[in-house]
ZARO-982364 format. One record per residue: x, y, z of N, C-alpha, C in turn; residue in three letters. Coordinates in steps of 0.001 Angstrom, whole numbers, plus 500000, padded with zeros to 6 digits. Layout:
N
XYZXYZXYZALA ...
//
This chain:
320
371029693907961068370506694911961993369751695985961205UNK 368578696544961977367732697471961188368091698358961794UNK 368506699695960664368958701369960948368112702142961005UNK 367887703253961481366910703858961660366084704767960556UNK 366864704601959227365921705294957884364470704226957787UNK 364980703149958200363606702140957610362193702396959105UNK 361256702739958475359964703255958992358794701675958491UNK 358404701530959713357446700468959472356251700893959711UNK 354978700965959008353354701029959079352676700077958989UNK 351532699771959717350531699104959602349191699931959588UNK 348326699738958619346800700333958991346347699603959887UNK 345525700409960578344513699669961619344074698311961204UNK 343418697495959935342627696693960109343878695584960028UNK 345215695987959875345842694934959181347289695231960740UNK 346777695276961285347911695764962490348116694990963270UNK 347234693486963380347873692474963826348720691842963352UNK 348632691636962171349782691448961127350627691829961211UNK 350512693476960979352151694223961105352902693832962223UNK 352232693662963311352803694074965160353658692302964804UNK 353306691246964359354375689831963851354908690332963167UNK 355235691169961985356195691488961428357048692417961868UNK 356501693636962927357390694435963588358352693378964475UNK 357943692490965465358550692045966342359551691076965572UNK 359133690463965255360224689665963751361320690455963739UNK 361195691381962670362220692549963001363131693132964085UNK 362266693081965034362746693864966550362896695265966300UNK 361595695788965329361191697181964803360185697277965300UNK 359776698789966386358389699299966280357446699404965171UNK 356127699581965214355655699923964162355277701253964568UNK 355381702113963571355606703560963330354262704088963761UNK 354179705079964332353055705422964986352027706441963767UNK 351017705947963417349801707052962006348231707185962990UNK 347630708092962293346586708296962721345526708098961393UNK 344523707669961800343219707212960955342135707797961481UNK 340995708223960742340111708907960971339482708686960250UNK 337609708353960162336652708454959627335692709667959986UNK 334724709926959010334420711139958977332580710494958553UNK 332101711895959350330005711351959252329646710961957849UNK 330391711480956784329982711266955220330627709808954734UNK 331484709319955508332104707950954830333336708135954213UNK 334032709478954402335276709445953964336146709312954916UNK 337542709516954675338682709060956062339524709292955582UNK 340418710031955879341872710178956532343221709128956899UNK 343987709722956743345750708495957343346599709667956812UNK 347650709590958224348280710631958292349696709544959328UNK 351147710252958560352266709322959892352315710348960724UNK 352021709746961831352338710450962911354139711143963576UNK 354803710483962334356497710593962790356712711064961536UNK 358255711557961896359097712548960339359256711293959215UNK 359039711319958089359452710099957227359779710763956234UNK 360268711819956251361547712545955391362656711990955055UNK 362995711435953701364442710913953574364407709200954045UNK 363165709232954475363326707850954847362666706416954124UNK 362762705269954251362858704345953380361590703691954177UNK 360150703525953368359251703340954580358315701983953800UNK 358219701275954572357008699829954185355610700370954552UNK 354621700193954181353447699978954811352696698737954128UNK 351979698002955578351502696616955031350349696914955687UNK 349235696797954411348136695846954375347605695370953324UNK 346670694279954131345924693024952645344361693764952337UNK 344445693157951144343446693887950432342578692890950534UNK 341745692532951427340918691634951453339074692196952058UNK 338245692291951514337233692934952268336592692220953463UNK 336246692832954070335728691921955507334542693106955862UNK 333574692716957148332466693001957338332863694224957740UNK 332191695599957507332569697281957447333527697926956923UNK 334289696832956174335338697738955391335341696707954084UNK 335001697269952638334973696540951637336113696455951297UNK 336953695910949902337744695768949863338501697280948553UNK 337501697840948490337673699295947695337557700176948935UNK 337496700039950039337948701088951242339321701140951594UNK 339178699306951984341075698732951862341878699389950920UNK 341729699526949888342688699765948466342797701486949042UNK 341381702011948952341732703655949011342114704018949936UNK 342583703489951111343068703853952791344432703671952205UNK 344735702358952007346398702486951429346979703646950436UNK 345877703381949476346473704320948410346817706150948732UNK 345579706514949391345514707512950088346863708001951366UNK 347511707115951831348596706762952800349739707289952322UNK 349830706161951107351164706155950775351203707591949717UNK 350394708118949329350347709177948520350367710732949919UNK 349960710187951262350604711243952333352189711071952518UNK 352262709779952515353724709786952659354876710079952106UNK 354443709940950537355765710942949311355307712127949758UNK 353920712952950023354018714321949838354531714550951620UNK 354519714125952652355612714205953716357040713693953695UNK 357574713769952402359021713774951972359713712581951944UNK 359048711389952155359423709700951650360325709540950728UNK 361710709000951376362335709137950363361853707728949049UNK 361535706352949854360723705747949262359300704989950215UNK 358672704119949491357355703721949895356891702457949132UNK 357259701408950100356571700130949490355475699749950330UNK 354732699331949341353835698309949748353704697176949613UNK 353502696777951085353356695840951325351799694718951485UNK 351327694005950601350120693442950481350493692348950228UNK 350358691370951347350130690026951091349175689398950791UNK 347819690166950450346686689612949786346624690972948775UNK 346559690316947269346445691809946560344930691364945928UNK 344062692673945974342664692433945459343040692912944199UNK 341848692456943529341633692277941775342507691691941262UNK 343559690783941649344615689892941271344051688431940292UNK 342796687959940299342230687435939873341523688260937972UNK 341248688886938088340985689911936914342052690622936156UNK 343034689267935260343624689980935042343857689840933117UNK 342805689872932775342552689526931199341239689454930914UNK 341048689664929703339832689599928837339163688700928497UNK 338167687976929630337830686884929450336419686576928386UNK 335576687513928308334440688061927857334503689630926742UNK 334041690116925751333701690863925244333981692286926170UNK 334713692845925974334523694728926477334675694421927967UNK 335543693433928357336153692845929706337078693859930244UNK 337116694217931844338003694989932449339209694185932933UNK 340004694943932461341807693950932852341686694843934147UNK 341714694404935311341645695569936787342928694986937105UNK 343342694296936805345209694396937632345710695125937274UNK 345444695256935915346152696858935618345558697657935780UNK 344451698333935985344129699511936505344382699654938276UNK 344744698738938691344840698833940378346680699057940423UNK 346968698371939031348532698920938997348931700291938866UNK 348183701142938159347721702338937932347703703311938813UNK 346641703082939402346658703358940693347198703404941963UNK 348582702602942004349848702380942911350438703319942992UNK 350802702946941030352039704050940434351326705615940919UNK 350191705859940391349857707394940406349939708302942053UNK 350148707433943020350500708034944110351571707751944632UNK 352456707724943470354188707174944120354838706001944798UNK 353938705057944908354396703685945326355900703391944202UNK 356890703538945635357987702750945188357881701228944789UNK 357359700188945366357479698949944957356078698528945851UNK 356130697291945237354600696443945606355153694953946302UNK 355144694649947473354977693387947517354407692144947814UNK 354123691174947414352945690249947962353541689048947712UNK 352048688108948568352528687105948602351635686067947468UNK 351844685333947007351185684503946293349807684929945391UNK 350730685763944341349533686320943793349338685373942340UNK 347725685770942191347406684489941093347879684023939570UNK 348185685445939568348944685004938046350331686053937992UNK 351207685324938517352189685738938381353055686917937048UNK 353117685936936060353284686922934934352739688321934722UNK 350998688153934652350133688898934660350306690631935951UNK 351116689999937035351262691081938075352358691520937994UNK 353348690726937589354844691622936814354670692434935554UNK 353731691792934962353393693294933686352643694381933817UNK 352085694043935016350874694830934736351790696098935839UNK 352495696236936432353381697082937180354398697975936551UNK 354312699306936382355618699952935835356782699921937176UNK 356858700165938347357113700038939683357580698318940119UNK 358613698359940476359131697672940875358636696626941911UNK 358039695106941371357262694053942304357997693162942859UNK 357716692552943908358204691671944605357754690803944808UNK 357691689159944558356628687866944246356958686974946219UNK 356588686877946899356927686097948268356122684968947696UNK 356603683755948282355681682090947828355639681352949018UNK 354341680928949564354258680460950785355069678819950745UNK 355429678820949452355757676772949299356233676268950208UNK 357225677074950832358292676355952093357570676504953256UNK 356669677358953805355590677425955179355015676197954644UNK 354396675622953845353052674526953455353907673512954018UNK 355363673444953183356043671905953351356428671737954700UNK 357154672582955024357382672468956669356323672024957327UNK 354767672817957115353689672298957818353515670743957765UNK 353498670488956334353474668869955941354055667756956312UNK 355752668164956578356229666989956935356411666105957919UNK 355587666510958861355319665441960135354286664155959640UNK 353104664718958913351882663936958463352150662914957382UNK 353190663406957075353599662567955646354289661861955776UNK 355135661392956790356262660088957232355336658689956788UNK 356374658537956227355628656853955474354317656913954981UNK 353613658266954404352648658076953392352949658558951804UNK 352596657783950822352201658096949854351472659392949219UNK 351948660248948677351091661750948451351004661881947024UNK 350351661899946348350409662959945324350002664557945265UNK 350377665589944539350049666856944781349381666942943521UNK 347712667626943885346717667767942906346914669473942674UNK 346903670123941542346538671149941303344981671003940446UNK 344307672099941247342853672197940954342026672297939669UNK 343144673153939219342944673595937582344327673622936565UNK 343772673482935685346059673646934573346362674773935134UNK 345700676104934803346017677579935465347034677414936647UNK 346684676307937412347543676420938693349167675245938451UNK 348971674558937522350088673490937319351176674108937442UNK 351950675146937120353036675413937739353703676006938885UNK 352010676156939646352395676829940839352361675561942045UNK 351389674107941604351519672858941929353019671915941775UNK 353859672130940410354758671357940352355846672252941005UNK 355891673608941415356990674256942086357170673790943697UNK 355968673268944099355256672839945403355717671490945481UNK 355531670791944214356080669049944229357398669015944813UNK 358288669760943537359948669397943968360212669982945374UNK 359770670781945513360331671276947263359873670207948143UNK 358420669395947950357953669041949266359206667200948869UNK 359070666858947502360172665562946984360912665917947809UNK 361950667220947448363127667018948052363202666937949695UNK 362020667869950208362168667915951412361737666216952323UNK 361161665930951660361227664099952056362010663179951783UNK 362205663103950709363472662741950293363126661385949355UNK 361915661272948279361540661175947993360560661376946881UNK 360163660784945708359262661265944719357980661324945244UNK 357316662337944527356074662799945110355689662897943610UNK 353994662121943221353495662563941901352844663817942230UNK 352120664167940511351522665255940749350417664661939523UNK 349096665772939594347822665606939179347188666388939017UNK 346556666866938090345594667937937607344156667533937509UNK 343231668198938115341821668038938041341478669354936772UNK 340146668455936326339616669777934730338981670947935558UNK 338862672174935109337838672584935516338072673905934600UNK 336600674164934343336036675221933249335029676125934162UNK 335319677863934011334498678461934618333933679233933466UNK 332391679593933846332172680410932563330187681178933049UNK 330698682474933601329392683289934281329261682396935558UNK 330742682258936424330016681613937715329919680073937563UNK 329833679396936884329352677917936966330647677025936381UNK 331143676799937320332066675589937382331633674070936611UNK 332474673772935979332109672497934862333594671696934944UNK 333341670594934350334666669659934274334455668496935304UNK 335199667055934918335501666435936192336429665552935550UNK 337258665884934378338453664950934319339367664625935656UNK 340183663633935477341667664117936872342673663542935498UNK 344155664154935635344631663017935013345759662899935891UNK 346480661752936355347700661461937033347014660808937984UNK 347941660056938816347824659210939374347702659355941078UNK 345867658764941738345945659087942923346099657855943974UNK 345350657049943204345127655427943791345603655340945035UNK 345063655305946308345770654835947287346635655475948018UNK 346773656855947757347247657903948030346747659120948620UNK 347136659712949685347412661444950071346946662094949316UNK 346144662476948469346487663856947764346254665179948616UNK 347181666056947984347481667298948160346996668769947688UNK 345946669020947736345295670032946553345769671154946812UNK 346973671683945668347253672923946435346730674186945192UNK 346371674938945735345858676485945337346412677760945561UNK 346383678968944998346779680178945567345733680621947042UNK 344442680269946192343483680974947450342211679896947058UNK 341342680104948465340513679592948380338613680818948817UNK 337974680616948143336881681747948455335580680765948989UNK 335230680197948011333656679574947886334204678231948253UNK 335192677678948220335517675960948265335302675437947006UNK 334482675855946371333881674903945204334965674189944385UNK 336051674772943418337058674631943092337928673457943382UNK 338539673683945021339102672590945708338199671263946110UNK 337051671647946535335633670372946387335765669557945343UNK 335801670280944196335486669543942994336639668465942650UNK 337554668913942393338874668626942658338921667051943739UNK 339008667751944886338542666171946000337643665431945890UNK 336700665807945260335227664755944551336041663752943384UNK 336507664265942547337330663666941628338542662625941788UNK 339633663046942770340636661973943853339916660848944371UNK 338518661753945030337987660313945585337404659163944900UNK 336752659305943466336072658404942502337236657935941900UNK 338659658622941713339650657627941269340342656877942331UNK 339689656918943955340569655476944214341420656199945419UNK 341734657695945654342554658374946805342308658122948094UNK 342783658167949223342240658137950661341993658838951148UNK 342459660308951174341664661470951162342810662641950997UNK 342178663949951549342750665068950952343292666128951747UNK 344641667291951354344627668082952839344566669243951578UNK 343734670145951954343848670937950988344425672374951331UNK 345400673063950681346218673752950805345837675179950086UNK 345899676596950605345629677442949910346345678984950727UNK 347027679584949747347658680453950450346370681669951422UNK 345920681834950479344704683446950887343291682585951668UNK 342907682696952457342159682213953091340698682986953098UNK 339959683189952089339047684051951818337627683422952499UNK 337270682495952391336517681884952793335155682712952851UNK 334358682639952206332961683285951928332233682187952836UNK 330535682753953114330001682342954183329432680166953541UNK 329454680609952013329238679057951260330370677583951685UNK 331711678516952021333004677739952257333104676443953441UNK 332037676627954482332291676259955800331208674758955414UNK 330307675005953946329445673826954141330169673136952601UNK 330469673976951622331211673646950508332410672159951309UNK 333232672784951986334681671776952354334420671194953844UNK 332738670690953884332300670014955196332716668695954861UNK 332997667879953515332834666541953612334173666134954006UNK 334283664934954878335211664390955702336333663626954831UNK 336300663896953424337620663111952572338319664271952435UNK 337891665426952815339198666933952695339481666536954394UNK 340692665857955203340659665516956333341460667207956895UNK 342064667762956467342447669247956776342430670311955603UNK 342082671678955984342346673006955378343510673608955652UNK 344291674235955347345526674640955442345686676062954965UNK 345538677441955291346146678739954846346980679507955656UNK 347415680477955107348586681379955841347469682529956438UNK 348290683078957224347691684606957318347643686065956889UNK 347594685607955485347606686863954635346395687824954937UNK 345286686902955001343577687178955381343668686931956821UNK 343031687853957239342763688266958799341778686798959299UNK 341977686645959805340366685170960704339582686229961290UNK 338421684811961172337166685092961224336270685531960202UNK 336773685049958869336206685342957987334747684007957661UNK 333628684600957417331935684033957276332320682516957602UNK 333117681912956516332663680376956471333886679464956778UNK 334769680743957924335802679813958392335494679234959540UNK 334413679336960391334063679117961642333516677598961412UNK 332937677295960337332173675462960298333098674521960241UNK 334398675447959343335683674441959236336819674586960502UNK 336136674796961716337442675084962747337916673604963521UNK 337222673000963144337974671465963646339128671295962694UNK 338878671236961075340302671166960753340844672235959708UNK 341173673147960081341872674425959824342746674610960093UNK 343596675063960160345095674853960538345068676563959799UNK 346201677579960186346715678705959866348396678598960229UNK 348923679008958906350268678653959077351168680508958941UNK 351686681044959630352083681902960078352723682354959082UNK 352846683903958249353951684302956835354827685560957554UNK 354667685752958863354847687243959152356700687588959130UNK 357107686438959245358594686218959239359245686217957445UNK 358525685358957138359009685222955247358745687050955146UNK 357941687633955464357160689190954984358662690133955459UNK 358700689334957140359850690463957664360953690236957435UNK 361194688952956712363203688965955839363021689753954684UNK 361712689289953894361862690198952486361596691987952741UNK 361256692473953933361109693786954357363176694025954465UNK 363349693301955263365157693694955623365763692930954629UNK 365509692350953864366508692319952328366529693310951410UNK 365551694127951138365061694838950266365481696125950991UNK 365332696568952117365826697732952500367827697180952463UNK 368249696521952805369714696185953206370268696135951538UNK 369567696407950511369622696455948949370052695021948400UNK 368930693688948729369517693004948061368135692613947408UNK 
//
């Protein structure tokens, strides 16, 4: 049961979201006010006492058409920095899509590490804790945090989705790049066990370097098989394309490709048009209707996180 110290927020752009995670709960969401202003700046203010009290606010950092994704960041940041100075006793955030999560090392000469400077930026306005869902480099977002993080993993939404389609087929699970191999073989044993059954796994090459994708090794075994391409996120398609171009010249039957963040740029909808990716698969971390999700709406599928979001909201307040 939820007590009345715990305070739930949603910003406006991300408030469909919240309102599944409020009801999950069987918590209102806390009533704030937002305001833009003729110069392009804006305002967030709680509209209720959150003195002493233990408060979430969720949104994804994802940019979409009139709000970039450095408006997103400074609306939150700006929030939760009203909310310690209106007497919070704490303040998590909640982001199931975290931006600059991808940038998180020196890939190039005099390179910006921005996970840590966006970590920076948490801490400096009192963010008690951070939590998200399937962020890209795991390690990389636990260090880069002095503040206390919280990792959510969509693996068990994907498999559940999966196991109707998969009765008496053959699958292997492709990860796109090595980068992703352990976030692919954590995905294997759950979906094995949940069938009850061995499931291989498979790595496609791929080298990025200024934008231009290279590679077309695979190694493991697809022959005649399901594969499974699973990813954190998907933006341009290219990645997961390449990947299913590769399954298919070794011999696969085709592909469902799996990706937590559903970014989908306006390239995505003609990128993952060819008919051997037979479904797309993401959660709703990213709002729909994003550019190049509309070409892929025959097979798209959106698999719901607002429940995984609202146990780890009432575990974490209930102190576990």
């Amino acid at each position: 049961m939820i007590d009345d110290e715990l305070c739930l927020f949603a910003l406006n752009t991300s408030r469909t979201f919240g309102e599944r995670v409020a009801q999950h709960l069987r918590l209102p969401l806390s009533h704030h006010e937002e305001r833009n202003f003729e110069d392009g700046e804006h305002k967030a203010r709680p509209l209720v006492p959150v003195r002493g009290r233990d408060v979430y606010v969720i949104h994804s950092l994802h940019g979409e058409p009139g709000e970039t994704v450095n408006d997103r960041l400074c609306r939150l940041l700006f929030f939760i920095g009203a909310l310690r100075d209106a007497g919070a006793q704490r303040v998590t955030a909640v982001v199931p899509y975290l931006a600059y999560s991808r940038k998180d090392r020196q890939t190039k000469e005099r390179d910006p590490v921005t996970t840590r400077y966006v970590a920076g930026l948490f801490e400096s306005v009192g963010t008690s804790a951070v939590v998200t869902l399937d962020v890209h480099n795991l390690a990389a977002f636990q260090n880069a945090f002095r503040c206390r993080t919280f990792h959510l993993e969509a693996t068990g939404l994907f498999v559940h989705f999966l196991l109707p389609m998969l009765t008496g087929m053959q699958a292997t699970v492709v990860s796109p790049d090595s980068g992703g191999m352990k976030r692919a073989e954590a995905f294997r044993q759950q979906l094995a066990e949940a069938l009850g059954r061995p499931v291989e796994i498979a790595c496609a090459e791929k080298h990025r370097s200024s934008g231009v994708l290279s590679g077309s090794m695979l190694v493991g075994e697809v022959r005649d098989r399901m594969v499974i391409l699973f990813d954190d996120l998907v933006s341009s398609g290219s990645t997961l394309a390449r990947a299913a171009a590769a399954c298919q010249e070794a011999g696969a039957t085709g592909a469902i490709a799996l990706a937590t963040h559903g970014l989908f740029s306006e390239r995505a909808g003609l990128v993952l048009a060819d008919p051997f990716i037979e479904r797309v698969v993401v959660t709703d971390s990213v709002a729909p209707g994003r550019p190049g999700a509309a070409a892929l709406a025959a097979k798209l599928a959106v698999v719901g996180s607002a429940a995984l979001v609202g146990d780890a909201i009432a575990q974490l307040h209930g102190g576990d």
